[in-house]
N, C-alpha and C positions, 0 to 999 in steps of 0.2 A: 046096805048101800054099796052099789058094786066100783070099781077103780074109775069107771068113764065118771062116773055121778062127785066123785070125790073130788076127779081134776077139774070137771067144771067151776064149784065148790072153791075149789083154790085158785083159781083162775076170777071169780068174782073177790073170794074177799083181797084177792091183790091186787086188783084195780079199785077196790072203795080206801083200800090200806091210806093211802096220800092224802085222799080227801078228808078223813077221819083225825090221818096226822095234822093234818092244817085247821081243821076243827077246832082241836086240844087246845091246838099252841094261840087260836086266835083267841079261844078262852081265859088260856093262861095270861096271853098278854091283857087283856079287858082286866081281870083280876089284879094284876101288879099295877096297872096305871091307874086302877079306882085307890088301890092302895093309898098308892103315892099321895094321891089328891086330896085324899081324907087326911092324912101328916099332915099335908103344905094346907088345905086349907084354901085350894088353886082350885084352876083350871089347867092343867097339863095337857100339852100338845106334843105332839111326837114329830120330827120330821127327819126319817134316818132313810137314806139313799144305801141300799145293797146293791153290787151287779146280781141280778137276777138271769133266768134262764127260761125262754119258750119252754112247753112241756112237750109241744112232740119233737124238733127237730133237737134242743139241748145247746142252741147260738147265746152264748153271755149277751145281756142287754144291759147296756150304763144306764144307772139312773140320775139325776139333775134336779135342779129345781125349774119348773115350769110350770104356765097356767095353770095346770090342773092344782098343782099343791098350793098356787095362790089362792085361786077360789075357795078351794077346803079347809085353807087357813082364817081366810078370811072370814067365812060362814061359823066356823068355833068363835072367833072374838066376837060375831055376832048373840052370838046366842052366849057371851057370858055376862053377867052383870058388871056394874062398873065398877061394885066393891069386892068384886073377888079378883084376887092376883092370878095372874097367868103365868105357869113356867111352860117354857119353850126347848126341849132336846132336839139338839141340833145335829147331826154326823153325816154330811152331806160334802160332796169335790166344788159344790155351785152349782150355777145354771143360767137362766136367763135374768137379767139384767131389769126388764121390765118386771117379772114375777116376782125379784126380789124386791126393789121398791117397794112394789106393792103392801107386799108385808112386812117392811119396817116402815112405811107410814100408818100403817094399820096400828102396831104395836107400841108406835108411839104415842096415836090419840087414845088407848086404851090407859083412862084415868088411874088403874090400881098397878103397884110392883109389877115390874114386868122381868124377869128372871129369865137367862140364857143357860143352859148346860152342856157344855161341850167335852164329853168323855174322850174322844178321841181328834176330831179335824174339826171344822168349820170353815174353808177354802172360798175363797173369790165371794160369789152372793152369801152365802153363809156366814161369813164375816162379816157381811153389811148387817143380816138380818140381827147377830148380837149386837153392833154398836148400837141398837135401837134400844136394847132393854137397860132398865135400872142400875142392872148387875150383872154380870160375868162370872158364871163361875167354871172353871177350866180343871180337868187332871193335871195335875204336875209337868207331865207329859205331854198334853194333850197340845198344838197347834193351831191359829189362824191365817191369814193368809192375806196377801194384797189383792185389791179389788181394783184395777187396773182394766181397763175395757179391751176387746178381745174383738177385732175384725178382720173374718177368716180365716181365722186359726192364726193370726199375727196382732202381737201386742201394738194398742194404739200408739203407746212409745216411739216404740222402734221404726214405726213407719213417718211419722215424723220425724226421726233422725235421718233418714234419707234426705228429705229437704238441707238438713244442714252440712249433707256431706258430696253433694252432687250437685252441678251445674244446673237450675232450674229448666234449659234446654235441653237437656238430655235426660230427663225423667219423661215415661212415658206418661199418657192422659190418665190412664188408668189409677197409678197413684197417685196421679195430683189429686185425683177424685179421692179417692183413699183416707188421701192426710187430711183433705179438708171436712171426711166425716169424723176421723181421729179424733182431730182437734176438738170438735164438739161435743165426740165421745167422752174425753176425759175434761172437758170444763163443764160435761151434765153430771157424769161419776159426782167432783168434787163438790159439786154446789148440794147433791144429794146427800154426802157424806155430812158435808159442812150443818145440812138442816137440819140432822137426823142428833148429831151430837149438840147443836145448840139446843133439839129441844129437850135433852136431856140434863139442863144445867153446865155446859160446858161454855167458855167463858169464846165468844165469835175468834178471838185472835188464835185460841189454842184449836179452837176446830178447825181453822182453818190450815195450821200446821201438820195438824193430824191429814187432815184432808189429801196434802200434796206430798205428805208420807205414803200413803195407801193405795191414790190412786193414777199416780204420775208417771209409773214405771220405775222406780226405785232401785226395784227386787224384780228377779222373772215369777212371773205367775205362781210360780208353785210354792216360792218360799216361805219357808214353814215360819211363822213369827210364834216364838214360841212365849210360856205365860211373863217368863225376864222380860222379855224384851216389849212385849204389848204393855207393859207396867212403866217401862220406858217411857214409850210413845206417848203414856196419859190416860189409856185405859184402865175402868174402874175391874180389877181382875179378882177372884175371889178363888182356892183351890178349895175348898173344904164342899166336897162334892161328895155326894149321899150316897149312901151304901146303896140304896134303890135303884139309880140311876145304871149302877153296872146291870143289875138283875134284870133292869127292864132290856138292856144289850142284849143280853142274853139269850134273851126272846127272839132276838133278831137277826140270827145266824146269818151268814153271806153262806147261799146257795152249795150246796156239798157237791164239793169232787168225788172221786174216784178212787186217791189218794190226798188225805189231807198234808197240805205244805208246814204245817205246824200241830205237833200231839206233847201233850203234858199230862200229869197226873193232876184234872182238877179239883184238888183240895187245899187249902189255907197250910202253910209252911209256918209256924209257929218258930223252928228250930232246925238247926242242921239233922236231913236225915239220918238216920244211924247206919253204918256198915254194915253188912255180913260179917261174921266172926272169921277171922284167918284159920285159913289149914295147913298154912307153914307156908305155904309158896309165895313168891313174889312175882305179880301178873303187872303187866304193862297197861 
């Protein structure tokens, strides 16, 4: 085989290389979630938001919750029986408002345990989507978030607070139209909130506290409610989250740079590593 025939050669198997990797790893993951499922005894759904990346041009794409992930969410609860429990991995920033409803009404009428795991975030609709289930189970560390309705990029809050701090004549038409969808926005957020936690045994006075915690503008959007303080609020919160649940992360890298912003030695630290032995000097 002469050098043109080799470079072709290398030039084909570098472009099946990705495909091949994405292969593995869709493998791998299928593998560790059948796992899981046989453990729990469930239905395991996965819905974890990475920024992803185009493959020819290399533009970061956010990902969210949206129709699409409702539908698909939706069509798992279908197709599970009514006596098998469903755990649900959640590591998503939110998304739309309607798609989240959707599936926490879903999860709610699904008669067996319905189990949340939130390894890392659960932000705005993600949030909603755990108050739906049974149980909460959260990393130590791990965050939720206020569910506060969001129009055009401005908290429904806050634009109601205009009304209270300006002469009704000197607002333009514009937000008066604004606040008057606000308002609606966050008295649908909380009646959503409120229906979701009564139907999971929560007594109507405390959901409704909860409700005008979460979704009133309280906190700015991004506030992290961490597992103290949701335990505060009245959420049933649980940390003893399964070794599985990292491994299945795992699987799900966020899109490789160039240079990663974070490198470790990935192995289990049992003990202080040991030092190299001195050779008499004393280094800074």
């Amino acid at each position: 085989m002469d050098l043109i025939n080799l470079f072709w050669l290398f030039l084909m198997l570098s472009a099946l290389q990705p495909a091949l990797r994405q292969r593995m790893l869709e493998i791998a993951r299928a593998r560790a979630l059948r796992k899981f499922e046989e453990k729990r005894g469930s239905r395991a759904i996965l819905l974890i938001h990475r920024q992803e990346t185009f493959a020819f041009l290399g533009f970061p794409l956010a990902r969210y919750i949206d129709i699409q992930d409702s539908e698909e969410i939706l069509r798992a609860i279908k197709l599970t029986s009514p006596e098998v429990p469903i755990d649900l991995v959640l590591h998503t920033p939110g998304g739309l408002v309607l798609a989240s409803e959707q599936i926490a009404h879903a999860l709610c009428r699904h008669p067996s345990k319905v189990t949340v795991f939130i390894p890392h975030y659960a932000m705005s609709g993600g949030t909603l989507l755990a108050l739906s289930a049974d149980e909460i189970v959260m990393d130590e560390n791990a965050v939720l978030g206020p569910v506060d309705p969001q129009l055009s990029n401005m908290p429904a809050a806050s634009i109601l607070s205009v009304l209270e701090k300006k002469n009704i004549d000197r607002i333009d038409d514009e937000t008066l139209i604004l606040a008057d969808v606000a308002r609606k926005a966050i008295s649908q957020v909380k009646q959503t909130v409120t229906e979701i936690l009564t139907y999971r045994d929560v007594s109507a006075e405390r959901a409704a506290e909860i409700a005008e915690i979460l979704a009133t503008g309280r906190w700015t959007h991004d506030y992290p409610i961490t597992v103290e303080e949701a335990k505060q609020i009245g959420l049933s919160v649980s940390t003893e989250m399964p070794d599985e649940i990292y491994q299945l992360m795992n699987l799900y890298p966020q899109t490789a740079q160039r240079r990663p912003s974070v490198q470790y030695i990935p192995l289990p630290y049992t003990e202080r590593p040991a030092r190299p032995p001195s050779n008499g000097r004393t280094n800074v």
